[in-house]
PDB file with one MODEL, atoms N, CA, C and O in Angstrom:
MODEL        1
ATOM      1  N   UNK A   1     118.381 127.462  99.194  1.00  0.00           N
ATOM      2  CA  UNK A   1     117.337 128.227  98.515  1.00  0.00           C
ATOM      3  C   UNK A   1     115.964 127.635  98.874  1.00  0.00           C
ATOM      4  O   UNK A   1     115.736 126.435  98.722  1.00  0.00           O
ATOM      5  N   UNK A   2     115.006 128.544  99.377  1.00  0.00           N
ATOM      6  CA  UNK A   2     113.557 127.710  99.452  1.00  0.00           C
ATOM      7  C   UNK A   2     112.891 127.892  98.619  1.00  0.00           C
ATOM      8  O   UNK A   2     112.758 128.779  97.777  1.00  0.00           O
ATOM      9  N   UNK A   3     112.128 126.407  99.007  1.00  0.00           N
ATOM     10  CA  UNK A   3     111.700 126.099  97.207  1.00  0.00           C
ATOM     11  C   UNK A   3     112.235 125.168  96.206  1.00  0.00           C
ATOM     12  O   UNK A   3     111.733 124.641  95.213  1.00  0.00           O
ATOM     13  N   UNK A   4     113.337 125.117  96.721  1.00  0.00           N
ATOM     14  CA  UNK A   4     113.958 124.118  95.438  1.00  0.00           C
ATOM     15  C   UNK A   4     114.109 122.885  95.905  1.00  0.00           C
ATOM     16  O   UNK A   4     114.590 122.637  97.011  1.00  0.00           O
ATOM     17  N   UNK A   5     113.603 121.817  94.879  1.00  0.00           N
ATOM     18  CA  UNK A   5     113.252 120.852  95.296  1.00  0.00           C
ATOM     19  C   UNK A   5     114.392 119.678  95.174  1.00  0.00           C
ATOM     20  O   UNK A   5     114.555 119.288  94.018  1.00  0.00           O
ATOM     21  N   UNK A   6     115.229 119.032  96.200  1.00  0.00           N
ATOM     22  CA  UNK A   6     116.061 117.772  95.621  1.00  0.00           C
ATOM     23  C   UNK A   6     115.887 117.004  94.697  1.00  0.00           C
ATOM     24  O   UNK A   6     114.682 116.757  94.690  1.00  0.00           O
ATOM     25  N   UNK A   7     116.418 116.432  93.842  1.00  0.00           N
ATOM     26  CA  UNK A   7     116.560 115.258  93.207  1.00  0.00           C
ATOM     27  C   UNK A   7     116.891 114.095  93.903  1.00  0.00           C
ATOM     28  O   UNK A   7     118.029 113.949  94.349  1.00  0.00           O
ATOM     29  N   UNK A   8     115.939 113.171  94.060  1.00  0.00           N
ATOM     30  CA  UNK A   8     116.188 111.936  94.685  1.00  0.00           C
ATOM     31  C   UNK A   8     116.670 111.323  93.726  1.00  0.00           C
ATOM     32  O   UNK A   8     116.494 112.068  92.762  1.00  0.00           O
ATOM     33  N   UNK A   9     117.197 110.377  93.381  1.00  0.00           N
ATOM     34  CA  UNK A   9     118.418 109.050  92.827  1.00  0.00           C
ATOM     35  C   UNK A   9     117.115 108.060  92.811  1.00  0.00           C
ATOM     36  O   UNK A   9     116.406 108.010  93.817  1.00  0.00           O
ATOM     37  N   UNK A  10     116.755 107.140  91.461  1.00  0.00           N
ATOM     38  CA  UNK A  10     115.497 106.262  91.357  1.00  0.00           C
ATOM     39  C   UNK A  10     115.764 105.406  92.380  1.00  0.00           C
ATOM     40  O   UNK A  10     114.805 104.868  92.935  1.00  0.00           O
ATOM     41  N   UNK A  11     116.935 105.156  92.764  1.00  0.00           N
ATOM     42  CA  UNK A  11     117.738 103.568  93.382  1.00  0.00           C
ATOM     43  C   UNK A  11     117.159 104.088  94.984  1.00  0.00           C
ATOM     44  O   UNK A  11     116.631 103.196  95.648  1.00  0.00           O
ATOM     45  N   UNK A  12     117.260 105.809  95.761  1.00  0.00           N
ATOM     46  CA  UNK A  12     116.590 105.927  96.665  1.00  0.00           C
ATOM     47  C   UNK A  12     115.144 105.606  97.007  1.00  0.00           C
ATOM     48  O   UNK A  12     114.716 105.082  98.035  1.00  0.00           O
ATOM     49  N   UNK A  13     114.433 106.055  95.864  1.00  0.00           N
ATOM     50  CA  UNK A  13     112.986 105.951  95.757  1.00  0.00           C
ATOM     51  C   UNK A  13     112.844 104.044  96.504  1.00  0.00           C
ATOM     52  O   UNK A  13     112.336 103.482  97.474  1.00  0.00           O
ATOM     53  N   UNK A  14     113.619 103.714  95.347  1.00  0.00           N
ATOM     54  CA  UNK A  14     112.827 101.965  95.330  1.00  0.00           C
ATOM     55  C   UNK A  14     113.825 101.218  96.825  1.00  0.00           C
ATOM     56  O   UNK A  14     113.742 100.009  97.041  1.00  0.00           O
ATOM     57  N   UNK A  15     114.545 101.969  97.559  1.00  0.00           N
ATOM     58  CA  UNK A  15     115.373 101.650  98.738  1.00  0.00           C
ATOM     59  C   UNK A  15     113.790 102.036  99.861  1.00  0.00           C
ATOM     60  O   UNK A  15     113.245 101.175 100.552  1.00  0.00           O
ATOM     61  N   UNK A  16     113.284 103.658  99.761  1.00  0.00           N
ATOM     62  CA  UNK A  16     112.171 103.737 100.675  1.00  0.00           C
ATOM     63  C   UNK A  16     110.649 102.839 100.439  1.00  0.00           C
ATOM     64  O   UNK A  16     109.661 102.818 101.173  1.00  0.00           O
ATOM     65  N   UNK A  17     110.896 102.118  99.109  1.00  0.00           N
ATOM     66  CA  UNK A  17     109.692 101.944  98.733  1.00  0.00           C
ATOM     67  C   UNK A  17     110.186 100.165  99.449  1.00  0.00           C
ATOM     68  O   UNK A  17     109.170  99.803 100.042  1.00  0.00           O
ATOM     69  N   UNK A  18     110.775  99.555  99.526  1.00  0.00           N
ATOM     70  CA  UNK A  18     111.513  98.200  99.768  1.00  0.00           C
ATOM     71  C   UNK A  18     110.904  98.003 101.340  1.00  0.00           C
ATOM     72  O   UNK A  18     110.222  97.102 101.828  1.00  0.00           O
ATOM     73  N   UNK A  19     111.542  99.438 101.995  1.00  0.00           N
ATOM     74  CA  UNK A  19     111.845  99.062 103.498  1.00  0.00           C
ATOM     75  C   UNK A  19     110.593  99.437 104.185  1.00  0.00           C
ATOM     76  O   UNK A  19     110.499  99.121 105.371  1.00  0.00           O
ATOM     77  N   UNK A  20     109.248 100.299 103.404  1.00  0.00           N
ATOM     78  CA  UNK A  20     107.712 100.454 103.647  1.00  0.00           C
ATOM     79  C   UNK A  20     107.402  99.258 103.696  1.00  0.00           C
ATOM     80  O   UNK A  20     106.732  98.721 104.578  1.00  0.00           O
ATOM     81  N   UNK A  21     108.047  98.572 102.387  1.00  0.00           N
ATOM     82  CA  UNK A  21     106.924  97.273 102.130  1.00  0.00           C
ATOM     83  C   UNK A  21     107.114  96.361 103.604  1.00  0.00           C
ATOM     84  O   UNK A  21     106.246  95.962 104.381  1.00  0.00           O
ATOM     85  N   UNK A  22     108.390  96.232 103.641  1.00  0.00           N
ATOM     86  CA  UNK A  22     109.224  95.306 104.604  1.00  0.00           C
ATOM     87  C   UNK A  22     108.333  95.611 105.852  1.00  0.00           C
ATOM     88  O   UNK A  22     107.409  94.888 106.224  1.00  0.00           O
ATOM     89  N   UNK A  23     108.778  96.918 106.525  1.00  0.00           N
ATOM     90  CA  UNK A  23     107.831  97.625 107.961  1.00  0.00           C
ATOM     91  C   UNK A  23     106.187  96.953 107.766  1.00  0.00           C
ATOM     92  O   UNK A  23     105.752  96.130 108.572  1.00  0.00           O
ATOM     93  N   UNK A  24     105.502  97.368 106.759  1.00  0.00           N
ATOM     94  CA  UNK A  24     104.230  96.226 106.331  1.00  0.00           C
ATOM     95  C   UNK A  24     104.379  95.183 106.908  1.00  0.00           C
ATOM     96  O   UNK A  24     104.109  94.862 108.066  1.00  0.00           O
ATOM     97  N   UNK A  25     104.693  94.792 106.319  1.00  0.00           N
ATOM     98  CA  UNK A  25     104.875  92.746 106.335  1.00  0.00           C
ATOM     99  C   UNK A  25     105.290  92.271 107.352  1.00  0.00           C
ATOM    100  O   UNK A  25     104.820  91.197 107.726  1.00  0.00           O
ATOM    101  N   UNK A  26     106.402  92.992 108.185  1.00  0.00           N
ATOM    102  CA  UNK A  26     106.344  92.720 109.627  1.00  0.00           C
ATOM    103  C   UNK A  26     105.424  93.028 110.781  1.00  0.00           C
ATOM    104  O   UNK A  26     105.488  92.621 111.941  1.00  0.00           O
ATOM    105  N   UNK A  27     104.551  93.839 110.209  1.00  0.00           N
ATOM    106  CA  UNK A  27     103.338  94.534 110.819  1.00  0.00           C
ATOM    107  C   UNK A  27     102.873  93.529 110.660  1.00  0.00           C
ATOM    108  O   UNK A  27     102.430  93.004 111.681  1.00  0.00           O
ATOM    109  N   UNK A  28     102.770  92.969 109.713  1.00  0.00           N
ATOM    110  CA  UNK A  28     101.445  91.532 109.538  1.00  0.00           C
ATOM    111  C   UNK A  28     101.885  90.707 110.077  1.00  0.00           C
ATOM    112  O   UNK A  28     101.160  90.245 110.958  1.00  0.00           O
ATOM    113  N   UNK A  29     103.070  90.142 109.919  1.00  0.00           N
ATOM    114  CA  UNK A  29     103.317  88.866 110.705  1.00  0.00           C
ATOM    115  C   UNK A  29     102.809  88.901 112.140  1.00  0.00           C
ATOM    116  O   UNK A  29     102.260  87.999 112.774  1.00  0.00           O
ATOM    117  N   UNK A  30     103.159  90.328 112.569  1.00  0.00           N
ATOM    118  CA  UNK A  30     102.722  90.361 114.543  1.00  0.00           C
ATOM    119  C   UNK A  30     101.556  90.580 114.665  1.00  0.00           C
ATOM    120  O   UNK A  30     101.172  90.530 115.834  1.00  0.00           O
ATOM    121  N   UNK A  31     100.406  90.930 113.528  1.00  0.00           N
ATOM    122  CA  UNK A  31      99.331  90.677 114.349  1.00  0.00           C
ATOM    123  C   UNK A  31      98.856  89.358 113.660  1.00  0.00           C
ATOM    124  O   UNK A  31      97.707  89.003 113.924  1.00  0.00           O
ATOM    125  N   UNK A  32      99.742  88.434 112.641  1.00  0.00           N
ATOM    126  CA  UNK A  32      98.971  87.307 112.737  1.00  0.00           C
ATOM    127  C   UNK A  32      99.058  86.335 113.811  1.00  0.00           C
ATOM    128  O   UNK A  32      98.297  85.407 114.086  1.00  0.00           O
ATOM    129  N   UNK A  33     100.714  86.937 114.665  1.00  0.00           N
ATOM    130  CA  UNK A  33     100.943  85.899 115.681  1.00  0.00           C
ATOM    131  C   UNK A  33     100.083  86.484 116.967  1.00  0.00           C
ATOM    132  O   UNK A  33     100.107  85.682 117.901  1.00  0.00           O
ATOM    133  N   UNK A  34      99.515  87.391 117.175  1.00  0.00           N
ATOM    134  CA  UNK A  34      98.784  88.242 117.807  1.00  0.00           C
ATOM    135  C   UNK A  34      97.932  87.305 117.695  1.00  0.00           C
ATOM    136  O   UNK A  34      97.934  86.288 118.388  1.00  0.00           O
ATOM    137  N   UNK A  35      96.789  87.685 116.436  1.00  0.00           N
ATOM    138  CA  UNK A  35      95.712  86.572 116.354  1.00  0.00           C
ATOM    139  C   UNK A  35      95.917  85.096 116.544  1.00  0.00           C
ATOM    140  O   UNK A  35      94.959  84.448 116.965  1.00  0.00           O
ATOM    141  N   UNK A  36      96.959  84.537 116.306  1.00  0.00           N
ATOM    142  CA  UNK A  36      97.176  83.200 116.317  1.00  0.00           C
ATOM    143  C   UNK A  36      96.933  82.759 118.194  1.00  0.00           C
ATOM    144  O   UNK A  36      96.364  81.820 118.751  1.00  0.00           O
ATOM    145  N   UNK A  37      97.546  83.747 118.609  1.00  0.00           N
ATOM    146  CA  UNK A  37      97.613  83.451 120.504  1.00  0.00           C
ATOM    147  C   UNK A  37      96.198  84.236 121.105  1.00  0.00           C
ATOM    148  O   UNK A  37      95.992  84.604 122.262  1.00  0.00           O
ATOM    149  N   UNK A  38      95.554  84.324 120.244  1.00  0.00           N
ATOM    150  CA  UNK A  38      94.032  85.340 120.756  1.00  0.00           C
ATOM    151  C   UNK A  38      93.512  83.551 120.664  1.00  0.00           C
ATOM    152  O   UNK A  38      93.017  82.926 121.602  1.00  0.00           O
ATOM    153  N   UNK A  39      93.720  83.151 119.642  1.00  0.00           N
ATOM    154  CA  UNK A  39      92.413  82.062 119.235  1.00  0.00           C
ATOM    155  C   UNK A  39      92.961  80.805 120.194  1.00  0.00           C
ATOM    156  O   UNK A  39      92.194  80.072 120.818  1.00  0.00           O
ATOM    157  N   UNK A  40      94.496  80.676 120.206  1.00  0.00           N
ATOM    158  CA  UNK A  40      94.710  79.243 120.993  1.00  0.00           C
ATOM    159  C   UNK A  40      94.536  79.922 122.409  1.00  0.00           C
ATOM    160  O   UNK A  40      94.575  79.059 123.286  1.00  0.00           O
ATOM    161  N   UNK A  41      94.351  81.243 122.925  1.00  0.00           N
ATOM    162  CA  UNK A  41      93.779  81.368 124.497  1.00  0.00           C
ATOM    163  C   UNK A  41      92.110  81.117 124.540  1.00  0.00           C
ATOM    164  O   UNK A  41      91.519  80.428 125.372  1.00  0.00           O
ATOM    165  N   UNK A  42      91.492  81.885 123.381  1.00  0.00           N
ATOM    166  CA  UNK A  42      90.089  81.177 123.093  1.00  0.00           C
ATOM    167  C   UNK A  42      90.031  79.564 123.105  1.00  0.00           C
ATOM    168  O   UNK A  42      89.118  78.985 123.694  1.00  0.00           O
ATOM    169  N   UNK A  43      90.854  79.006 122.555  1.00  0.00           N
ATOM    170  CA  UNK A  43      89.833  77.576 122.539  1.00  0.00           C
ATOM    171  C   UNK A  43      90.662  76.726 123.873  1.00  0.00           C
ATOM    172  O   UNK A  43      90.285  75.555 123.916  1.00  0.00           O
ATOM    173  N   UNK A  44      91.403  76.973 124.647  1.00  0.00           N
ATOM    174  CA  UNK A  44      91.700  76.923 125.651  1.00  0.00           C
ATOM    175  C   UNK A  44      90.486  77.140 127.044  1.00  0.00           C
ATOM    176  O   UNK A  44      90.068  76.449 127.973  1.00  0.00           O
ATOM    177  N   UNK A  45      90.301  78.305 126.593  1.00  0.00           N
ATOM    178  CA  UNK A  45      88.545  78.557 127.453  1.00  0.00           C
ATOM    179  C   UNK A  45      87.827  77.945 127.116  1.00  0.00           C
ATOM    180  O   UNK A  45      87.304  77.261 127.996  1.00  0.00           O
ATOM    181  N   UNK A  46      87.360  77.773 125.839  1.00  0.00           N
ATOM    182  CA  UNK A  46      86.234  76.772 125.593  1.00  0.00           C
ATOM    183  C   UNK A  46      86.537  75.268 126.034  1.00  0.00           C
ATOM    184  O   UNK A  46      85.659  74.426 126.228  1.00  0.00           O
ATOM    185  N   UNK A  47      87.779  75.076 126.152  1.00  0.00           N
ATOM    186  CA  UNK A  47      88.195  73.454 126.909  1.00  0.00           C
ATOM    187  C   UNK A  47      87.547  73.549 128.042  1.00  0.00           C
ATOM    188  O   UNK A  47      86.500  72.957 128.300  1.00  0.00           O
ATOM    189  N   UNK A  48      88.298  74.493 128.955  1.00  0.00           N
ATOM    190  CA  UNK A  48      87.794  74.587 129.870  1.00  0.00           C
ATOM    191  C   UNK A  48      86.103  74.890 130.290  1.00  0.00           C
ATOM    192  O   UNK A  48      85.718  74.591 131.420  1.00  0.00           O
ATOM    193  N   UNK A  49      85.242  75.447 129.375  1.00  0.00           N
ATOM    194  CA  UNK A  49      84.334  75.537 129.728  1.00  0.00           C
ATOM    195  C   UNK A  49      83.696  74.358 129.490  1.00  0.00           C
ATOM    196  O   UNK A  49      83.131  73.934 130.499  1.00  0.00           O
ATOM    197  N   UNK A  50      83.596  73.771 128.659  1.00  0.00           N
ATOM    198  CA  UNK A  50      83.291  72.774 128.488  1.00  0.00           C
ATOM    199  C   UNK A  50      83.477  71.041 129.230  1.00  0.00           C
ATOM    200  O   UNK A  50      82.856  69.987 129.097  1.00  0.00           O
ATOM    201  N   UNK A  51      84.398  71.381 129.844  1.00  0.00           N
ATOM    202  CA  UNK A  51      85.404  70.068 131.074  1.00  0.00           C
ATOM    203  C   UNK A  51      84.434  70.793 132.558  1.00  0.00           C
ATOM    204  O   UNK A  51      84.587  70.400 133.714  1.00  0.00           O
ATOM    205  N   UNK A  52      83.840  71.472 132.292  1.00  0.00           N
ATOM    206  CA  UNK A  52      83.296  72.355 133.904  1.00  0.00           C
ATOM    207  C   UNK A  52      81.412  71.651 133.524  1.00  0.00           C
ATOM    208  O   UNK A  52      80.785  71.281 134.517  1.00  0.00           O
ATOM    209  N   UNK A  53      80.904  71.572 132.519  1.00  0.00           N
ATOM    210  CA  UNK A  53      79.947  71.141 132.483  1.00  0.00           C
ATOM    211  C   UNK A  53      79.444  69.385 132.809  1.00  0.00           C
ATOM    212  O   UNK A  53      78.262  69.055 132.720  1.00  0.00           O
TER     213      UNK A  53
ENDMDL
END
């Protein structure tokens, strides 16, 4: 019938709401290790620029 709307189960709700959070948080971890290898290739250059002077 269109239009009629399912009943989701609360236990589904807080299963999609779990595995958002999760997808998040692994999102963060990779761009903190992202940033983490941005800054140790930055101060890597600055060694080097600095060993050239």
């Amino acid at each position: 019938m269109p239009g009629k709307v399912k009943h989701i189960p609360e236990n589904s709700v807080s299963l999609i709401i779990k595995f958002q959070t999760m997808e998040e948080k692994s999102r963060l971890i990779q761009d903190e290790e992202l940033l983490l290898r941005n800054n140790s290739r930055n101060i890597n250059i600055q060694t080097i620029n600095i060993m050239r002077v």
